[in-house]
C-alpha positions in Angstrom: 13.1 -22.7 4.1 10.0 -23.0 5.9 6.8 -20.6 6.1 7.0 -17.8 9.1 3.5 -16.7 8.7 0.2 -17.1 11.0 -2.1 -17.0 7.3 0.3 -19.7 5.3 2.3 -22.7 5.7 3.9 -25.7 4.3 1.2 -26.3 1.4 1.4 -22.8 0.6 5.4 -22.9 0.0 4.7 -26.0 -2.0 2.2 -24.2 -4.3 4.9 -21.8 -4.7 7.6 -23.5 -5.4 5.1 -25.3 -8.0 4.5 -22.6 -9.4 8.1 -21.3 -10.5 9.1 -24.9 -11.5 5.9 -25.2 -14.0 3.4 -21.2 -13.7 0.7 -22.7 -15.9 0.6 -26.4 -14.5 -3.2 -27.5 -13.7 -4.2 -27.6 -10.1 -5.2 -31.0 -10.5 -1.7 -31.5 -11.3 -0.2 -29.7 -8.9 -2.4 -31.4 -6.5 -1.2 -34.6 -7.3 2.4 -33.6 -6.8 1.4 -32.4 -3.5 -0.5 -34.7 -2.1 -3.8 -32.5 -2.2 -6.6 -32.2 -4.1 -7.4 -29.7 -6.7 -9.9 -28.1 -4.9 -7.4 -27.6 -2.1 -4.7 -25.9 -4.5 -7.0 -23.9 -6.4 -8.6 -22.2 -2.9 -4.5 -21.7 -1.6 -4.0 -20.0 -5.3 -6.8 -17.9 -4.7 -5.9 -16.5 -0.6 -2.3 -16.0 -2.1 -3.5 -14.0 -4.8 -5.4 -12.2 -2.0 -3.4 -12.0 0.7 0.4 -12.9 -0.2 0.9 -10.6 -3.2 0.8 -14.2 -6.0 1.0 -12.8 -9.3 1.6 -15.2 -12.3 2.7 -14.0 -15.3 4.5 -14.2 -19.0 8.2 -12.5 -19.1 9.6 -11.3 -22.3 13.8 -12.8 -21.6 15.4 -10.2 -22.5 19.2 -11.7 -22.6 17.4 -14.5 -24.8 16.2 -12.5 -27.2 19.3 -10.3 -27.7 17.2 -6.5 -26.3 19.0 -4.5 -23.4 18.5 -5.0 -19.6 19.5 -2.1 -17.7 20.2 -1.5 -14.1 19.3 2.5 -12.9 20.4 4.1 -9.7 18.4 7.4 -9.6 19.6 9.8 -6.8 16.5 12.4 -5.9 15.7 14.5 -3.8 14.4 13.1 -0.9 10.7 13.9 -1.1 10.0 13.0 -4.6 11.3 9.0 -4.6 8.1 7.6 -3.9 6.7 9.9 -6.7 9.3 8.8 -9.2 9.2 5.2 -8.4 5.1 5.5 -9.0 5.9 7.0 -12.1 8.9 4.6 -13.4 6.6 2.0 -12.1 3.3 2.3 -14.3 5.7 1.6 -17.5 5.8 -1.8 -19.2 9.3 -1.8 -20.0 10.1 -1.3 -16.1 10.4 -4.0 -13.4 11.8 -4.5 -9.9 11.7 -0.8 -8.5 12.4 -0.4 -5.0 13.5 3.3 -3.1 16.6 2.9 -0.9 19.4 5.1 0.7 17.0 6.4 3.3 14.4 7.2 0.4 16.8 9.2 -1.8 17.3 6.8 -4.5 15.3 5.5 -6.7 16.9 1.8 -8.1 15.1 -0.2 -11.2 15.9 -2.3 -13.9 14.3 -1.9 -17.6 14.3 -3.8 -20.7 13.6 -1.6 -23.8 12.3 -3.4 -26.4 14.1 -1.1 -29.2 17.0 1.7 -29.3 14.8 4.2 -29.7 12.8 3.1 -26.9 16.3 3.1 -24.7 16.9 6.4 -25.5 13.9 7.9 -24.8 14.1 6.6 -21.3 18.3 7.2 -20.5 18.6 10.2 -22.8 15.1 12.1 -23.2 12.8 11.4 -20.2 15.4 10.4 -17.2 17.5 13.5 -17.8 14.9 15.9 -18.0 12.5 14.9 -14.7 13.8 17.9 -12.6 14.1 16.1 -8.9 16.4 13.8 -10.6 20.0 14.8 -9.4 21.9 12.1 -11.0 22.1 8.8 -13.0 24.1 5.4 -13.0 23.4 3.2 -15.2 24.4 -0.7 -15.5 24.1 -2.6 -19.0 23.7 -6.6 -18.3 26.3 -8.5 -20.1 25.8 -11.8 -18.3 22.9 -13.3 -16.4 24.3 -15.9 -13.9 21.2 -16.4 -11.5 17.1 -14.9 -11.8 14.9 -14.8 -15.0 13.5 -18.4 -15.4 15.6 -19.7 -12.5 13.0 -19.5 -9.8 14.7 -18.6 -6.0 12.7 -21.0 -4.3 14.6 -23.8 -6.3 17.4 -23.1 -4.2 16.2 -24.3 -0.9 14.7 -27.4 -2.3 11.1 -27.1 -1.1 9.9 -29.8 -3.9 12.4 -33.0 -4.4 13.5 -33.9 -7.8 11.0 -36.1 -8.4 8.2 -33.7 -8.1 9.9 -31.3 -10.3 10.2 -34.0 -12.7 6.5 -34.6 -12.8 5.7 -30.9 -13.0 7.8 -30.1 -15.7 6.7 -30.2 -19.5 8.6 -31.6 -22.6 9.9 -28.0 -23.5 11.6 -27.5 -20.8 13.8 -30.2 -20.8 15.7 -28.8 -23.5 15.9 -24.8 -25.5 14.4 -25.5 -28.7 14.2 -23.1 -32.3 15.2 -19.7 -32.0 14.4 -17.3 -29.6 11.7 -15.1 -31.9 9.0 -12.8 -31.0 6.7 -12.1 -34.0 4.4 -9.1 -34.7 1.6 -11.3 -34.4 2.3 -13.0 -31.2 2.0 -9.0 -29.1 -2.2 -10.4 -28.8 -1.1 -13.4 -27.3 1.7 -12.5 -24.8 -0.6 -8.9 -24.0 -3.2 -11.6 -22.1 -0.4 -13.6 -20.7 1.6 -10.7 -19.1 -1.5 -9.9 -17.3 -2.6 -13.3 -16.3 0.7 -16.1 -17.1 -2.0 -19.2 -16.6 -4.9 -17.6 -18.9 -7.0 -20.4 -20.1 -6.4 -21.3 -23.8 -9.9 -20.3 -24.7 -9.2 -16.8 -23.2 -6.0 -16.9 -25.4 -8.1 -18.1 -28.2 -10.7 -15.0 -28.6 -7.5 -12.8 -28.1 -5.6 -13.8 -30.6 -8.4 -15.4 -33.5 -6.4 -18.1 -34.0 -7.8 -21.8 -33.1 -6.8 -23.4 -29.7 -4.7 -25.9 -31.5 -2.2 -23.1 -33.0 -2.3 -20.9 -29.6 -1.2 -24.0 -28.0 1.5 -24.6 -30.7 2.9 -21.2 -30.6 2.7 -20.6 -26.7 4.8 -23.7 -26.7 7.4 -22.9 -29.1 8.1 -19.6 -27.4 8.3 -21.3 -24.0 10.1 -23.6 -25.7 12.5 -21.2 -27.2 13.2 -19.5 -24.3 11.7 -16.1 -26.1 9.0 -16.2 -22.8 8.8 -17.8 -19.3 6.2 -17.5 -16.9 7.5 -16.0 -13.7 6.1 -16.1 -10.5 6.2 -12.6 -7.6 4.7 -12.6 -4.3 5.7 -10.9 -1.2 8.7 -12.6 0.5 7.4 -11.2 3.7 4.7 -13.8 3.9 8.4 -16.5 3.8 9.9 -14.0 6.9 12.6 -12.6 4.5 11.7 -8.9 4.6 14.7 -7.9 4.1 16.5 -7.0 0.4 19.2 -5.1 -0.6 20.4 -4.6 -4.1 24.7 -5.2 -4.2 26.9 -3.3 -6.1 30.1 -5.2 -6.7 33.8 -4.8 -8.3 35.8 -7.6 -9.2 39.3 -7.6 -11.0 38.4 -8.7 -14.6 40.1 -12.3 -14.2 37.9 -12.5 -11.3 34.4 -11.3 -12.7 33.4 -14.7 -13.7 33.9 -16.9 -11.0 32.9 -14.6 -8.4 29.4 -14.4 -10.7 29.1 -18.2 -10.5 29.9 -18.4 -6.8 27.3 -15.6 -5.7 24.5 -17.8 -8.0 24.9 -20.4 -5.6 24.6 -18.6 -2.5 20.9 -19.2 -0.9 20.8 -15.4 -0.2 20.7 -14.2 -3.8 17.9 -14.2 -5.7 19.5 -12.6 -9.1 22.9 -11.4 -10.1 24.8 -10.3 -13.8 27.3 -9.6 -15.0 27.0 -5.4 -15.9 28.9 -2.5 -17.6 28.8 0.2 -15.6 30.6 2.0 -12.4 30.1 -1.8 -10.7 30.7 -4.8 -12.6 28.5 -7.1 -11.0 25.1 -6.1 -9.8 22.7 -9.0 -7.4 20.1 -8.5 -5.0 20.1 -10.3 -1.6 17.3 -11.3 0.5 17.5 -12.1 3.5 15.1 -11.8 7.0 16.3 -9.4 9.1 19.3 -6.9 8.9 21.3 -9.1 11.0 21.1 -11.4 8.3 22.5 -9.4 5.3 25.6 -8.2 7.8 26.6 -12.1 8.3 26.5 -12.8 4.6 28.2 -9.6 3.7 30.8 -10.4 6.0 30.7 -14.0 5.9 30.1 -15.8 1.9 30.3 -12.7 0.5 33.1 -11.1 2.1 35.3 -13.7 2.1 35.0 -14.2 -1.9 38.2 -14.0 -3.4 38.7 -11.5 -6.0 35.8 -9.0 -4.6 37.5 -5.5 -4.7 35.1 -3.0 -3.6 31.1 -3.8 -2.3 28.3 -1.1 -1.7 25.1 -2.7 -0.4 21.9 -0.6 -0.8 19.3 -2.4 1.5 15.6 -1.4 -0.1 12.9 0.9 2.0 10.0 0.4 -0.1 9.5 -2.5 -3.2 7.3 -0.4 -5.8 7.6 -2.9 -8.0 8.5 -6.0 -9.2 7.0 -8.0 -11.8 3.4 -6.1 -11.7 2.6 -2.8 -10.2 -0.3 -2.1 -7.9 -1.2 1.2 -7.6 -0.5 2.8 -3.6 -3.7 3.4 -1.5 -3.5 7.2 -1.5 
């Protein structure tokens, strides 16, 4: 891994990296794992805020806390994908929207956080947007890569010893039960805007003292109920290209093919899924040439792979945050 950018460079994919291991650590402390000074970090956090899309935030874990994750593939007509994506995009349940198959499909995931709130989307609103021609949709059974697992962990930008010293107590180990309350929504509203809000701005949200805000962000960390997850664009890395896969195993094979793909550098997330496909990933890779060697190379020559369909993205609407399009 290494930084093909005239604006960013080694430091910068350090802070990264960092950042998924431990979103909230202190810049001091991330400077001393680096080999910087705080100063230094907090001015990199700031230009890759800027100009390299940095976004830290809280995520609600879905597959921790027992709610739905869905997979859609929207086919549209052709001029009204960007307008759909927009749409899908300004949502809170929606993340990960990109347009694909030469800007005639719209592909998302979403996590409802109740039934009813499913089946407003896949049975009231979906059906009824008129440029909508069809639907597909994928139910994750089984996450085998993404969510907490960050994707720069895979090319080992930080050694173990600086992850070591990043990491907190809770995350050595899942601990209590994986529990959103009705009174934590104040707390995780700040956080799902800003993932390293200070404790005195999560203070005056919430009216609790700093002490309990720091107790309860903890145990939901802790828990597994919330991580803080990092985005920024992977064009700043060189990989500009992704594709979302679509993949059929035989049944005996579903599981080992799953575990196989989460070690492949090239993906960034992949489940298990009900739906036409049984497993679903996304690939990223840097250039086109790229993501025809792995399909015909690691990927291709899994055993038990019955059927692929690779949908390489146009346009990333979204992914964990939306910003609005420049009209």
């Amino acid at each position: 891994m290494r930084m093909e950018s005239d604006s960013f460079d080694e430091l910068d994919l350090g802070l990264l990296d960092a950042l998924e291991v431990n979103g909230r650590a202190s810049f001091s402390r991330i400077g001393a794992v680096l080999g910087v000074s705080d100063q230094t970090v907090a001015r990199r956090y700031r230009r890759l805020c800027a100009e390299g899309g940095l976004r830290v935030v809280a995520v609600r874990d879905a597959q921790r806390l027992g709610q739905d994750h869905w997979t859609l593939r929207l086919r549209c007509v052709p001029d009204s994908s960007a307008a759909i994506a927009d749409a899908l995009a300004k949502r809170p349940d929606t993340n990960w929207i990109g347009v694909a198959s030469g800007g005639t499909e719209v592909i998302l995931g979403t996590r409802p956080r109740s039934p009813g709130a499913r089946d407003d989307l896949l049975l009231g609103k979906l059906p009824r947007t008129p440029r909508v021609l069809e639907i597909h949709a994928h139910q994750m059974l089984h996450r085998f890569y993404g969510g907490p697992s960050g994707w720069l962990r895979k090319f080992g930008v930080l050694s173990d010893e600086q992850v070591a010293a990043l990491r907190t107590e809770p995350d050595l180990a899942r601990q209590g039960p994986a529990r959103i309350d009705p009174e934590d929504e104040p707390l995780l509203a700040v956080l799902e805007r800003d993932g390293r809000a200070t404790y005195p701005e999560l203070q005056r949200a919430t009216g609790r003292s700093e002490s309990a805000v720091k107790r309860r962000l903890a145990a939901l960390l802790a828990s597994g109920a919330v991580y803080i997850d990092v985005e920024y664009d992977p064009d700043i890395l060189g990989y500009r290209t992704d594709a979302a896969l679509w993949i059929t195993t035989s049944p005996a094979a579903l599981h080992r093919v799953g575990e196989a793909l989460a070690a492949h550098d090239e993906i960034a997330h992949v489940a298990a899924t009900a739906g036409p496909s049984n497993i679903i990933a996304t690939a990223v890779v840097r250039s086109t040439a790229d993501l025809y060697a792995y399909l015909s190379g690691p990927l291709g020559h899994l055993e038990g792979v019955q059927h692929l369909e690779a949908s390489p993205l146009l346009r990333r609407v979204k992914r964990l945050t939306y910003q609005r399009p420049v009209r």
